[in-house]
MDTraj code that builds the backbone (N, CA, C; nanometers):
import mdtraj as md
import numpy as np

residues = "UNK UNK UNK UNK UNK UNK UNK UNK UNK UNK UNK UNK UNK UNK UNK UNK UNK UNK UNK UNK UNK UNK UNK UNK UNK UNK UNK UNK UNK UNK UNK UNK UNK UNK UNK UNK UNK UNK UNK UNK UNK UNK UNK UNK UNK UNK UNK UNK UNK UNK UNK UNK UNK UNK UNK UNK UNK UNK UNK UNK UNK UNK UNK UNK UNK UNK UNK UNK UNK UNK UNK UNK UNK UNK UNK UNK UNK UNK UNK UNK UNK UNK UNK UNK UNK UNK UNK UNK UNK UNK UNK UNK UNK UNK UNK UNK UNK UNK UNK UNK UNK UNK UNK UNK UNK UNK UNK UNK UNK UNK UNK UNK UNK UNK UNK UNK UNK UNK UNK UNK UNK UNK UNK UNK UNK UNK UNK UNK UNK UNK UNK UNK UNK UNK UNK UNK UNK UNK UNK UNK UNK UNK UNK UNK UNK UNK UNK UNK UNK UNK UNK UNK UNK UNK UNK UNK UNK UNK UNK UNK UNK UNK UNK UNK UNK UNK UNK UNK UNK UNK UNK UNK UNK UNK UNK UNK UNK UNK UNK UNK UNK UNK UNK UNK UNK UNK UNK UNK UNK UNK UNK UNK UNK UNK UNK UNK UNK UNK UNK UNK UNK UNK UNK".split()
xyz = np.array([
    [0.0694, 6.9222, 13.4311],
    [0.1789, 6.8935, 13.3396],
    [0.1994, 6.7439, 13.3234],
    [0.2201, 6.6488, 13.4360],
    [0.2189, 6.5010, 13.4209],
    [0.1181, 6.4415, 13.5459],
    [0.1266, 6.3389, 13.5169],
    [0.0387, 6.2704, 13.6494],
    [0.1011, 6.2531, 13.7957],
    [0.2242, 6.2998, 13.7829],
    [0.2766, 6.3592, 13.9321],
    [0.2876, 6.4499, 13.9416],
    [0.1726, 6.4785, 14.0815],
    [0.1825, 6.6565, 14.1386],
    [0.2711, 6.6709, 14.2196],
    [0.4065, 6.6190, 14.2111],
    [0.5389, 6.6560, 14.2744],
    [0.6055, 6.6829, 14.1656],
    [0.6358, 6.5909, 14.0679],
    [0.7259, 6.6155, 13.9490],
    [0.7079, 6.7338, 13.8794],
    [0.7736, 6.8667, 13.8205],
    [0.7614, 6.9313, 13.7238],
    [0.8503, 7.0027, 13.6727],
    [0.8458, 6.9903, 13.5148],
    [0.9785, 7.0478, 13.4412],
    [0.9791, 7.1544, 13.3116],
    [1.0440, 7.2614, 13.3134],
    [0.9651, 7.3042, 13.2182],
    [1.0068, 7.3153, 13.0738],
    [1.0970, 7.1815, 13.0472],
    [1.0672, 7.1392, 12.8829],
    [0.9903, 6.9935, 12.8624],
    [0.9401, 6.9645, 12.9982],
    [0.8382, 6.8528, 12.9639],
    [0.7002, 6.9053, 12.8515],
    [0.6730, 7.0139, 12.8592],
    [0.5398, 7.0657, 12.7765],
    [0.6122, 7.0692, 12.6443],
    [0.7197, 7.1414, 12.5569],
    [0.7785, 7.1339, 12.4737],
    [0.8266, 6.9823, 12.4384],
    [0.8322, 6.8664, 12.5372],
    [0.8969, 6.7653, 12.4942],
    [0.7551, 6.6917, 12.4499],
    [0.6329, 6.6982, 12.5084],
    [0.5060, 6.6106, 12.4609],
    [0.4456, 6.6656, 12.3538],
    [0.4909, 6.8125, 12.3001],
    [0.4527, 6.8541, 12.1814],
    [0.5009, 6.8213, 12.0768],
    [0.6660, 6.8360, 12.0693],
    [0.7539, 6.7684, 11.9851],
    [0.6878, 6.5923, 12.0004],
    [0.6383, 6.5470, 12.0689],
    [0.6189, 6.4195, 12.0764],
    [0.4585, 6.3837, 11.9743],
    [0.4204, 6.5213, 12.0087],
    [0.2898, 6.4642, 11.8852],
    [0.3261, 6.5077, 11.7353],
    [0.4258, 6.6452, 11.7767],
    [0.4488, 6.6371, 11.6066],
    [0.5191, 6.5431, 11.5473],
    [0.6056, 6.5054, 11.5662],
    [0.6463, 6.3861, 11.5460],
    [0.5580, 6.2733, 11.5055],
    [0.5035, 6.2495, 11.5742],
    [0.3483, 6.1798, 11.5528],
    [0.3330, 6.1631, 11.3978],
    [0.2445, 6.2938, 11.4123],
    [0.2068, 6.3174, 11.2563],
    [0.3052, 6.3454, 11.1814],
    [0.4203, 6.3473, 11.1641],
    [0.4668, 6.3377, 11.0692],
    [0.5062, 6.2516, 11.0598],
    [0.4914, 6.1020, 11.0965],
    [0.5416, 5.9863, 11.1230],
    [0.4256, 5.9033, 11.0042],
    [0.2729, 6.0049, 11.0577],
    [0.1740, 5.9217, 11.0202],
    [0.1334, 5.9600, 10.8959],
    [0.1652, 6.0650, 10.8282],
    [0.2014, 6.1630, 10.6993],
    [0.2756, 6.0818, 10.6033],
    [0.4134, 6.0057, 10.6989],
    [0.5219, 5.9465, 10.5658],
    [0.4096, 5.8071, 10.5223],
    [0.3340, 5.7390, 10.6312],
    [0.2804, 5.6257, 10.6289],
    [0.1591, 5.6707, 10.4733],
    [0.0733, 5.7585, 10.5203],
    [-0.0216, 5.8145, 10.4379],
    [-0.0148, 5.7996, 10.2971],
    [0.1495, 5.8870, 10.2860],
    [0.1628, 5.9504, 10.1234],
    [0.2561, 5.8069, 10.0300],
    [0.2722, 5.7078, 10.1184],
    [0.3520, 5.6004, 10.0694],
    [0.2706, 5.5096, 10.0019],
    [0.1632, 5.4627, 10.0557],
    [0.0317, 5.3412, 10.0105],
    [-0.0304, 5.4017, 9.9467],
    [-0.1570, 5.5308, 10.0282],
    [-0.2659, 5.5378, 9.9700],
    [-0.2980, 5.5648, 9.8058],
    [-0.1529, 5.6424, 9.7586],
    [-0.2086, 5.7216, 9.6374],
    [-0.2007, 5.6165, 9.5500],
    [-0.1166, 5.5243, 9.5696],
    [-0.1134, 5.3732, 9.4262],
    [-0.3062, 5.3096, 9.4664],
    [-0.3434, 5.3159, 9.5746],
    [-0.4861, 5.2820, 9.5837],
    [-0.5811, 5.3672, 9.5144],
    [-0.5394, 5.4960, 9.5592],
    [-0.6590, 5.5967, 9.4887],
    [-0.6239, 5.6305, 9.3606],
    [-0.4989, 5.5895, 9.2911],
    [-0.4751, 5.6087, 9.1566],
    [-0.4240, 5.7644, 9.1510],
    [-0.3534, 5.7758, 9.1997],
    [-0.2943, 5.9141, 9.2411],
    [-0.0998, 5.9129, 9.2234],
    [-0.0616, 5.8286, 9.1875],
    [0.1483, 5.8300, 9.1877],
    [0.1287, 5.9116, 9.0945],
    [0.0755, 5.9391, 8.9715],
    [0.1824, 6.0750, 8.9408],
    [0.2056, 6.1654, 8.9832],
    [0.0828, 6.2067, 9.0830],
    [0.1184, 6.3369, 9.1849],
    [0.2109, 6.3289, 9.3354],
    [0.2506, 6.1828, 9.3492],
    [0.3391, 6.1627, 9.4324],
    [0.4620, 6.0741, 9.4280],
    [0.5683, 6.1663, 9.3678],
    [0.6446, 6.1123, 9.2907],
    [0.7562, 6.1360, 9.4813],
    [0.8838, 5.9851, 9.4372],
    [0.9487, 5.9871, 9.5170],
    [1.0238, 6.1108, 9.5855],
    [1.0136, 6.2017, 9.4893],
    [1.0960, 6.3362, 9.5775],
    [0.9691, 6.3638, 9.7085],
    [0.8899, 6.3191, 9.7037],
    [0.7795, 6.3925, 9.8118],
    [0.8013, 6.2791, 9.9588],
    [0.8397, 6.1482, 9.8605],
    [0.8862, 6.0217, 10.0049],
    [1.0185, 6.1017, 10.0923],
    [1.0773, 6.1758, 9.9659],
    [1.2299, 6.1633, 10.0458],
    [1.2202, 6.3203, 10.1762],
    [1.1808, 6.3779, 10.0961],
    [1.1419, 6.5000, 10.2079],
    [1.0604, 6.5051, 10.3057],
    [0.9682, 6.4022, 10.3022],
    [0.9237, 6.3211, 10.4118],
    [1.0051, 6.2165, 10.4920],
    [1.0911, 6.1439, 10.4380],
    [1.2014, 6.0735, 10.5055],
    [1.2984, 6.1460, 10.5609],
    [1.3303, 6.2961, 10.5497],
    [1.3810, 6.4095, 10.5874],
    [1.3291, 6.4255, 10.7123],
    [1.2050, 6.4712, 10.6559],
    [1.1618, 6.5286, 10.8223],
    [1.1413, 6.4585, 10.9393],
    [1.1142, 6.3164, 10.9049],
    [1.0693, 6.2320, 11.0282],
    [1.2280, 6.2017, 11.0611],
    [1.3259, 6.2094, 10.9874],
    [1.4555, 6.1659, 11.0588],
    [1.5339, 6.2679, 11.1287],
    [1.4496, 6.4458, 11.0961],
    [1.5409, 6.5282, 11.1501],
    [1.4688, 6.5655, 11.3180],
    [1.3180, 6.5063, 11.2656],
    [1.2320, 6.5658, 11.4026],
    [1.2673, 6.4642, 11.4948],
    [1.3157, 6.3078, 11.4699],
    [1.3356, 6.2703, 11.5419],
    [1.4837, 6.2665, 11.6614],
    [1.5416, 6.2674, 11.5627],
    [1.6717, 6.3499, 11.5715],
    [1.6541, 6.4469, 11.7502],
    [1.5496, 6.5042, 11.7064],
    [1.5525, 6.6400, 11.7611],
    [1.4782, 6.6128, 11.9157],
    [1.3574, 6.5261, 11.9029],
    [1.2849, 6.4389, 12.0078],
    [1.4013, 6.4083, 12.0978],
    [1.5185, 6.3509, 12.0747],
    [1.6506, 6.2669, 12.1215],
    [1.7181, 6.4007, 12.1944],
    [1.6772, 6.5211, 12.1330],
    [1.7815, 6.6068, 12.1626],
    [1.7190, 6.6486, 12.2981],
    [1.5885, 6.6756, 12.3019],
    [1.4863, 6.7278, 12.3862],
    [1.4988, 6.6134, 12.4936],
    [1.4671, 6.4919, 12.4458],
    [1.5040, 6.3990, 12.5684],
    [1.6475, 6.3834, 12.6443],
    [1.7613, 6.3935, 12.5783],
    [1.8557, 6.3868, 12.6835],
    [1.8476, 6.5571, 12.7293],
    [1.8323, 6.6020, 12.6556],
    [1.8040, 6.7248, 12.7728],
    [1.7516, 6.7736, 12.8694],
    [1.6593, 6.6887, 12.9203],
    [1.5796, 6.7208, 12.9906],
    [1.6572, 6.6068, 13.1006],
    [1.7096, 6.4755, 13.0841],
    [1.7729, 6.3718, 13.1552],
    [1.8904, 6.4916, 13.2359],
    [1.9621, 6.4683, 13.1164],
    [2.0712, 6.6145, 13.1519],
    [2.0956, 6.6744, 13.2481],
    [1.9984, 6.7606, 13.2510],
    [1.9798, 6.8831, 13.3693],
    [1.9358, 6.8458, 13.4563],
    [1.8550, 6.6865, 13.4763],
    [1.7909, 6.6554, 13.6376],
    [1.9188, 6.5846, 13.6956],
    [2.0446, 6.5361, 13.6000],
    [2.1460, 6.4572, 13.6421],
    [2.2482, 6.5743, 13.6887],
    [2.2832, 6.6442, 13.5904],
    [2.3908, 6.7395, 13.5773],
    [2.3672, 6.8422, 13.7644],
    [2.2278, 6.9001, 13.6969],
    [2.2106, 6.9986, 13.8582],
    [2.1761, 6.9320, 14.0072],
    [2.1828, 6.7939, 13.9927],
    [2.1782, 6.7140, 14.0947],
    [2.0394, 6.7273, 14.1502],
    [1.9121, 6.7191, 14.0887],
    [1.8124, 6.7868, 14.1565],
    [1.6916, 6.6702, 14.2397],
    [1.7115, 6.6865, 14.3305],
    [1.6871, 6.5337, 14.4378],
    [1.5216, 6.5198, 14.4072],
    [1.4731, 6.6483, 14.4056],
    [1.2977, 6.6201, 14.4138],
    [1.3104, 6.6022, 14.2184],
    [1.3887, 6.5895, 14.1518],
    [1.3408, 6.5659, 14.0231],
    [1.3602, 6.3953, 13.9948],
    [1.4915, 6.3318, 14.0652],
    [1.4904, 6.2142, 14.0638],
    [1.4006, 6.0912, 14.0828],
    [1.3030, 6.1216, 14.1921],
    [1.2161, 5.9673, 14.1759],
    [1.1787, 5.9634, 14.0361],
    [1.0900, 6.0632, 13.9532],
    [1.0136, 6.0395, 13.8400],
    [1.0859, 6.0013, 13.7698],
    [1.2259, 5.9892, 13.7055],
    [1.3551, 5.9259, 13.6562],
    [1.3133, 5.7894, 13.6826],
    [1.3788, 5.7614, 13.7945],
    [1.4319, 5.6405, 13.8196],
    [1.2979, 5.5528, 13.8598],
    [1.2072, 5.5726, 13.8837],
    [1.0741, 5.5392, 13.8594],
    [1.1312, 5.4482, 13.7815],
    [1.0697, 5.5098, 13.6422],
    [1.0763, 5.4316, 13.5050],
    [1.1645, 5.3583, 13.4562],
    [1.3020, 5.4125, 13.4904],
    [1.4506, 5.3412, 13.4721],
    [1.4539, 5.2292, 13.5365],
    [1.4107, 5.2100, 13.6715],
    [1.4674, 5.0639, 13.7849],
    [1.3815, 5.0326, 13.7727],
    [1.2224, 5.0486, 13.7495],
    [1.0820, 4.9261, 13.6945],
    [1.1144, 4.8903, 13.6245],
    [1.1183, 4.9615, 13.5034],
    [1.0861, 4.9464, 13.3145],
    [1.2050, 4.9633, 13.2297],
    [1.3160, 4.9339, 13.3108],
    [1.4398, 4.9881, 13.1991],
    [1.4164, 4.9171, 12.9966],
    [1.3295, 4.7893, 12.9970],
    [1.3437, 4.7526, 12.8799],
    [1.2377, 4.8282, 12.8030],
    [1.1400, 4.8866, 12.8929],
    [1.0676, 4.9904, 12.8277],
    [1.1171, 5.1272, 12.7471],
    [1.2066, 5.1525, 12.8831],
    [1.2355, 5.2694, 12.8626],
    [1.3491, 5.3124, 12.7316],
    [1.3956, 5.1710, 12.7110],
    [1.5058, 5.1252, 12.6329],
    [1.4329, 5.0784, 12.4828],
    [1.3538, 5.0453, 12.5264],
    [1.2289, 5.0083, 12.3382],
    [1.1982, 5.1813, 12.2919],
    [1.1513, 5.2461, 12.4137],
    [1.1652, 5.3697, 12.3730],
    [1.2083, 5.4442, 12.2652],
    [1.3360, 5.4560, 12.3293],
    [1.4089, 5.5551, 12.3035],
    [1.4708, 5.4845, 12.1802],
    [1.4552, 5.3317, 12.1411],
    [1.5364, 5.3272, 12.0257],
    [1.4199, 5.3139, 11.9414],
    [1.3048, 5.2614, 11.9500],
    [1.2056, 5.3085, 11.8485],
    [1.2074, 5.4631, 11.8137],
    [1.1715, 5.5633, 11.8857],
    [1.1745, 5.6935, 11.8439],
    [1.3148, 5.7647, 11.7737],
    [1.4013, 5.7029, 11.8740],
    [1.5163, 5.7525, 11.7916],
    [1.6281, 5.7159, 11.6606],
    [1.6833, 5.5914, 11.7732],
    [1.8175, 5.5095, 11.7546],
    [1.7714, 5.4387, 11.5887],
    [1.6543, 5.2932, 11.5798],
    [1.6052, 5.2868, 11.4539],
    [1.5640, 5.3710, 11.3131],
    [1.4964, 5.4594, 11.3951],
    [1.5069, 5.5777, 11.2425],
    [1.6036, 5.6345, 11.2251],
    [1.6847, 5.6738, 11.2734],
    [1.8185, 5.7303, 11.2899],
    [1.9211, 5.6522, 11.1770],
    [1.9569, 5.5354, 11.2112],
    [2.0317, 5.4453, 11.1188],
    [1.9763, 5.3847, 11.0292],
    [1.8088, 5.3807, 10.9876],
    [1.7744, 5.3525, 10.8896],
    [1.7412, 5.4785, 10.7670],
    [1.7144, 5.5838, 10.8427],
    [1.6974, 5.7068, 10.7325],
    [1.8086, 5.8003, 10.6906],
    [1.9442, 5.7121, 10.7014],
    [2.0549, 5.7978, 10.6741],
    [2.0377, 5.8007, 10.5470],
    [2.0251, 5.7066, 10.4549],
    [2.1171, 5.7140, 10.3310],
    [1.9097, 5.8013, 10.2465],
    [1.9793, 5.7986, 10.1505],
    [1.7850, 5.8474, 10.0111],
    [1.7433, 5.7752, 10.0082],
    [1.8030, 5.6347, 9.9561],
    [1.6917, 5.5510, 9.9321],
    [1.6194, 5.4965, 9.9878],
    [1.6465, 5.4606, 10.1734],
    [1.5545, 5.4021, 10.2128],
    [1.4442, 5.5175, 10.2163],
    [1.4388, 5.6621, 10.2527],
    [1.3377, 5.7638, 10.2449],
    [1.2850, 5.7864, 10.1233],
    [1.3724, 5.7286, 9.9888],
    [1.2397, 5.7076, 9.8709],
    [1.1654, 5.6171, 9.8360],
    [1.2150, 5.4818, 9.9096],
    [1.1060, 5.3476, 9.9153],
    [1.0186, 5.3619, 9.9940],
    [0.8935, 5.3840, 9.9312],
    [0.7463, 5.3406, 10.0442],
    [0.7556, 5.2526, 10.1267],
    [0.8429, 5.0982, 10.1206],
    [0.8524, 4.9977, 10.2196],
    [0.9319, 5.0669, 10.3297],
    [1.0541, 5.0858, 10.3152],
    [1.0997, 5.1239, 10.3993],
    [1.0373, 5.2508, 10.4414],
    [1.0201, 5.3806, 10.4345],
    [0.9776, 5.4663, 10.4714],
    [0.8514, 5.4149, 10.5863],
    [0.7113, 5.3651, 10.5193],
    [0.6873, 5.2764, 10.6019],
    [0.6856, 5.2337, 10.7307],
    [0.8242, 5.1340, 10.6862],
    [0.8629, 5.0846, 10.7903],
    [0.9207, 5.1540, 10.9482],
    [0.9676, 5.2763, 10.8722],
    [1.0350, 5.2999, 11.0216],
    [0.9441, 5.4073, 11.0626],
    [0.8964, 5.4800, 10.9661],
    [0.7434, 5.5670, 11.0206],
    [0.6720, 5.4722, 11.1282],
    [0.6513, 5.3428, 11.0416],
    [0.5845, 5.2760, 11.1956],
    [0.6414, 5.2633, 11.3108],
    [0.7542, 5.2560, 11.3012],
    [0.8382, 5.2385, 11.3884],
    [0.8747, 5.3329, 11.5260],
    [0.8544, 5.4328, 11.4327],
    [0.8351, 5.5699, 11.5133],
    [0.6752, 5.6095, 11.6104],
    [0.6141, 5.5690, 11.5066],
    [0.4626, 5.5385, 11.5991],
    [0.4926, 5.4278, 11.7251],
    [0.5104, 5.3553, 11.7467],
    [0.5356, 5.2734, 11.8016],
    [0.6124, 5.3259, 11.8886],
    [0.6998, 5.3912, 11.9046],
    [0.7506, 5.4111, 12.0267],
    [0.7395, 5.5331, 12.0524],
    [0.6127, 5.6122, 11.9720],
    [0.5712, 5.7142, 12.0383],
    [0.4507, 5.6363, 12.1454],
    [0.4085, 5.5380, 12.0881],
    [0.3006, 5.5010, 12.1992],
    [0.3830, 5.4359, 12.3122],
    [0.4666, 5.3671, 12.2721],
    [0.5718, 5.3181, 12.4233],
    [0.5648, 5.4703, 12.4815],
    [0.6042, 5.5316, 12.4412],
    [0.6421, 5.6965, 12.5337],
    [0.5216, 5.7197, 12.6312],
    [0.3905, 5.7607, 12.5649],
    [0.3002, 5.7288, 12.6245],
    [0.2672, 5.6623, 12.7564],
    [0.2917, 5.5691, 12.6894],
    [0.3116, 5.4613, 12.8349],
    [0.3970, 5.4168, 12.9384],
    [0.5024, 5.4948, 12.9244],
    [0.6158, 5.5581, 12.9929],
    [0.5814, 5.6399, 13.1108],
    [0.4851, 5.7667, 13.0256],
    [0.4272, 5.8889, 13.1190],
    [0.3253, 5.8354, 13.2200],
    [0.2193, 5.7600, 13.1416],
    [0.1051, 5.7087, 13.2100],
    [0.1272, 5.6512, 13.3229],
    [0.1421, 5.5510, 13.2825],
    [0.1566, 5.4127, 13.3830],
    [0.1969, 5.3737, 13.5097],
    [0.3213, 5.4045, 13.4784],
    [0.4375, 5.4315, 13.6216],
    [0.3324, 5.5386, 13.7489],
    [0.2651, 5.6031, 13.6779],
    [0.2048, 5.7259, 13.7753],
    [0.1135, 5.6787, 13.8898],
    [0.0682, 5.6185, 13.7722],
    [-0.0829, 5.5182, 13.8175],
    [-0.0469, 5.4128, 13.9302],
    [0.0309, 5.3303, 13.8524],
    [0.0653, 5.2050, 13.9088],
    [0.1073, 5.1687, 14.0475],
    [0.0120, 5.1248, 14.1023],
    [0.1057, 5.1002, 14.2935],
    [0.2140, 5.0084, 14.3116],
    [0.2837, 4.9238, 14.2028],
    [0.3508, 4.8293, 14.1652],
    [0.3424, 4.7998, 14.0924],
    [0.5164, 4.7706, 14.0556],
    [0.5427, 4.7202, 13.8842],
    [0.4245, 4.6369, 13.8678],
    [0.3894, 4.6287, 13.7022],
    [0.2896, 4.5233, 13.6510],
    [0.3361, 4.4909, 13.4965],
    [0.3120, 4.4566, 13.4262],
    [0.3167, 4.3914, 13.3100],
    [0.3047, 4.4633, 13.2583],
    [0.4317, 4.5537, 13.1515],
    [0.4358, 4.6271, 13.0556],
    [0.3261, 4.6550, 12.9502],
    [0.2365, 4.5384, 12.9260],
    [0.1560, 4.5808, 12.7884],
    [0.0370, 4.4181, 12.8348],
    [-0.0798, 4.4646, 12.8060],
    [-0.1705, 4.3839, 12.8384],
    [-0.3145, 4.4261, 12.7497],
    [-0.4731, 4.3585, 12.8027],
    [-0.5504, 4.3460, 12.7190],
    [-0.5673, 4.4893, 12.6974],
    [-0.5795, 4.6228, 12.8082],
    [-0.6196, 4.7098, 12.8200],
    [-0.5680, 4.8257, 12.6978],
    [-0.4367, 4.8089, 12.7318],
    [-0.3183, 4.8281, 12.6339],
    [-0.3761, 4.8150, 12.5264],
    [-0.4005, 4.7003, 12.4610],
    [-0.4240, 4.6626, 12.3212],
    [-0.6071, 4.7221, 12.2851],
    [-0.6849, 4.6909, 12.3594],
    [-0.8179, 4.7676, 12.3467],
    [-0.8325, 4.8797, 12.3327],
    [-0.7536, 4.9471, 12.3795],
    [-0.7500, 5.1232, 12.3689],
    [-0.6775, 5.1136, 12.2182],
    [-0.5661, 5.0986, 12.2143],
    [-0.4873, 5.1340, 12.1254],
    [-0.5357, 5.1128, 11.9762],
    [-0.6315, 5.0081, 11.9773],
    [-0.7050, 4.9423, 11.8309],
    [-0.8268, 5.0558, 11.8631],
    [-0.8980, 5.0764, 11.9543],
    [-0.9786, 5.1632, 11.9200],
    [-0.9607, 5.3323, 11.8785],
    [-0.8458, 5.3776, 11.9010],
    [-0.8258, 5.4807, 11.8606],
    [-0.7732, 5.4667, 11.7343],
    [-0.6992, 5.3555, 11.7336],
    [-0.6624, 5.3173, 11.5481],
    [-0.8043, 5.3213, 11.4773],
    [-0.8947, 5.2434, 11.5022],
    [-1.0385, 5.2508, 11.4428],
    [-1.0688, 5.3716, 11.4318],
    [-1.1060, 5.4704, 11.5292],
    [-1.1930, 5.5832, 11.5542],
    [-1.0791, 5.6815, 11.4451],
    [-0.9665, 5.6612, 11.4347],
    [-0.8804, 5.7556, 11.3440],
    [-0.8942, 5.7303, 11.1896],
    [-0.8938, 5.5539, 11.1350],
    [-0.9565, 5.5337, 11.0229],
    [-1.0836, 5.5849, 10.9862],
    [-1.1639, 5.5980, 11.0908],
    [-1.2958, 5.6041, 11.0637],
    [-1.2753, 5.7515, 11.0041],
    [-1.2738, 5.8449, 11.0840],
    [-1.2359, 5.9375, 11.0743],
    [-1.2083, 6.0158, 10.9385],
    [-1.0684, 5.9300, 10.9010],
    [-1.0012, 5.9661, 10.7623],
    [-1.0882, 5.9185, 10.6532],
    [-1.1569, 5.8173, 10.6557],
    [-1.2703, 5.8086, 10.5611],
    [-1.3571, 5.8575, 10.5105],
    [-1.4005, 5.9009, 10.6710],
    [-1.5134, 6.0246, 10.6311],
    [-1.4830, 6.1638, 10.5541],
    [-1.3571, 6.1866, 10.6086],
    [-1.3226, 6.3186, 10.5775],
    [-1.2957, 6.2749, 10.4239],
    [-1.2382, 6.1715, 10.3738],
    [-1.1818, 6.1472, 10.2316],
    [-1.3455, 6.1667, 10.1786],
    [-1.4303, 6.1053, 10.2115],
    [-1.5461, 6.1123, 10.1291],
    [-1.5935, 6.2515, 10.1091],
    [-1.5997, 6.3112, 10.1909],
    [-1.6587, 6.4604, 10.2120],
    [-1.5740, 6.5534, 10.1473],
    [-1.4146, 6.5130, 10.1271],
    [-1.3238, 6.6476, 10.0718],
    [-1.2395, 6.5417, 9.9724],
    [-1.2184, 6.5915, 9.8380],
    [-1.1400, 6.5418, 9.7422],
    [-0.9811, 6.4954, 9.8418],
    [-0.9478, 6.3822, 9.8028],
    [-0.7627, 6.4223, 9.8259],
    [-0.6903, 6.4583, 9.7384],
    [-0.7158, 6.5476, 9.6431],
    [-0.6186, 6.6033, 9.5376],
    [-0.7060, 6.7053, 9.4965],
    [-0.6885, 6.8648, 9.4804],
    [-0.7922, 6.9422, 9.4157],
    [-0.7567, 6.8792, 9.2530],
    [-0.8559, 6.8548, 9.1707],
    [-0.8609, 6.8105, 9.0110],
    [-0.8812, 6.8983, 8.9367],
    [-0.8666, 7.0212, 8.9694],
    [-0.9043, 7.1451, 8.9040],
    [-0.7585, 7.1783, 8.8142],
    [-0.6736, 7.1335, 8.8986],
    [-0.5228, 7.1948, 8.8138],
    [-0.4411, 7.0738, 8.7735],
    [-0.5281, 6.9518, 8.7802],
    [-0.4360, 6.8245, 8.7224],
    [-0.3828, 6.8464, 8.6727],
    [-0.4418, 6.9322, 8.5219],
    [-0.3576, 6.9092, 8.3976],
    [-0.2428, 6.9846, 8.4059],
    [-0.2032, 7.0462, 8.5337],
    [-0.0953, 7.1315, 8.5300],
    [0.0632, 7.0567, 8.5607],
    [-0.0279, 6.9539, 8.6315],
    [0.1032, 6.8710, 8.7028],
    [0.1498, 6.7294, 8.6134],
    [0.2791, 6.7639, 8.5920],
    [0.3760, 6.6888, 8.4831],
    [0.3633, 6.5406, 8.5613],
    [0.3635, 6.4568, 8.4472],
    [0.4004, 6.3134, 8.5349],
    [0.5615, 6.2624, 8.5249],
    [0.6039, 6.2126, 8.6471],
    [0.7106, 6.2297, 8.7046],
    [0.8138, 6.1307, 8.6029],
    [0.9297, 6.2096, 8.5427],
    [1.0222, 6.1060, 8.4481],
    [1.1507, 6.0749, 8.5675],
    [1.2232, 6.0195, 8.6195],
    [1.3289, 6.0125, 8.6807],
    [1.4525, 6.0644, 8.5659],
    [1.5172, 6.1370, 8.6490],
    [1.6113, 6.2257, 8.5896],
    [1.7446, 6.0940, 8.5390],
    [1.7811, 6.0788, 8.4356],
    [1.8914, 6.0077, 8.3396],
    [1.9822, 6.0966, 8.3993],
    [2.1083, 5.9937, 8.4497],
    [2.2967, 6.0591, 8.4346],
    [2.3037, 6.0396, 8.2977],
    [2.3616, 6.2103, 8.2667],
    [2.4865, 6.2013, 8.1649],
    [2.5588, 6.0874, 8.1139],
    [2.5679, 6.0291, 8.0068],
    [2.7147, 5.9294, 7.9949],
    [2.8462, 6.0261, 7.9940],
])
top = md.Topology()
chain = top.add_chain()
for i, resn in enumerate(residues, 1):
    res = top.add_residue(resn, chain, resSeq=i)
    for name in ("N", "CA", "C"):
        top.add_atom(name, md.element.get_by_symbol(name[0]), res)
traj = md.Trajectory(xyz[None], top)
């Protein structure tokens, strides 16, 4: 379940799942915001598709927050002594970690995806999609590290950054290939799909 064979909880498996969906739908809002003005594709992605994407990454995250104090919760609330080191581990090393965390995944998207418009601007949307990546990989390194580590060390270093660009690479690569090999739009029913007018108020 984690890299301590003492620690175990059983909405940690539900909390690293919610943690990848999240993920992708983080990496979904990023996707549908840039690429299609590149591939010549906005009429088929008209802002109602940003905002229901700015929906979901603000409700899943939402929900990540919910899963995480819940799980804090119940190791505090039921007083549970063998659940505490793995806590406070991370809390009394890494509190500014643990604190980039939780407001990347949560607290930032949270107050930036309240209102529509920032979830119908590609910049912003974007922006806090990345944002959310980002402290899904802090999370990551939350779980990892502390496990490993025989003493505190330096939050983020070369190793850190080598991995992390290479899986960014190996994931571009990836999406390339697959773009070459499979259309991103079937073109069979273009002509079906209206190009997008923004709806006029009444005077």
């Amino acid at each position: 379940m984690s890299l301590d064979p003492h620690w175990y909880s059983t909405l940690f498996g539900a909390w690293i799942f919610m943690s990848a969906f999240l993920s992708g739908i983080a990496a979904t809002g990023i996707l549908i915001a840039w690429p299609p003005r590149w591939l010549g594709l906005e009429r088929y992605f008209v802002p109602t598709h940003r905002h229901d994407q700015g929906k979901m990454t603000f409700a899943f995250a939402v929900f990540w927050m919910y899963l995480t104090w819940s799980q804090i919760h119940v190791i505090w609330y039921g007083k549970m002594e063998d659940d505490w080191p793995y806590v406070l581990l991370r809390m009394e090393q890494y509190p500014a970690v643990v604190i980039a965390m939780v407001a990347c995944v949560w607290f930032i998207p949270f107050i930036g995806l309240l209102g529509v418009a920032p979830k119908k601007n590609p910049v912003t949307l974007t922006l806090f999609s990345g944002v959310v990546l980002l402290g899904q990989w802090i999370q990551h390194w939350v779980v990892i590290v502390p496990s490993l580590a025989a003493e505190p060390r330096t939050p983020f270093g070369l190793d850190e950054l080598l991995i992390s660009l290479g899986f960014a690479g190996l994931f571009g690569l990836t999406t390339v290939l697959f773009l070459r090999a499979f259309p991103a739009l079937d073109t069979r029913h273009a002509h079906r799909v209206r190009p997008y007018r923004p709806v006029q108020p009444h005077p």
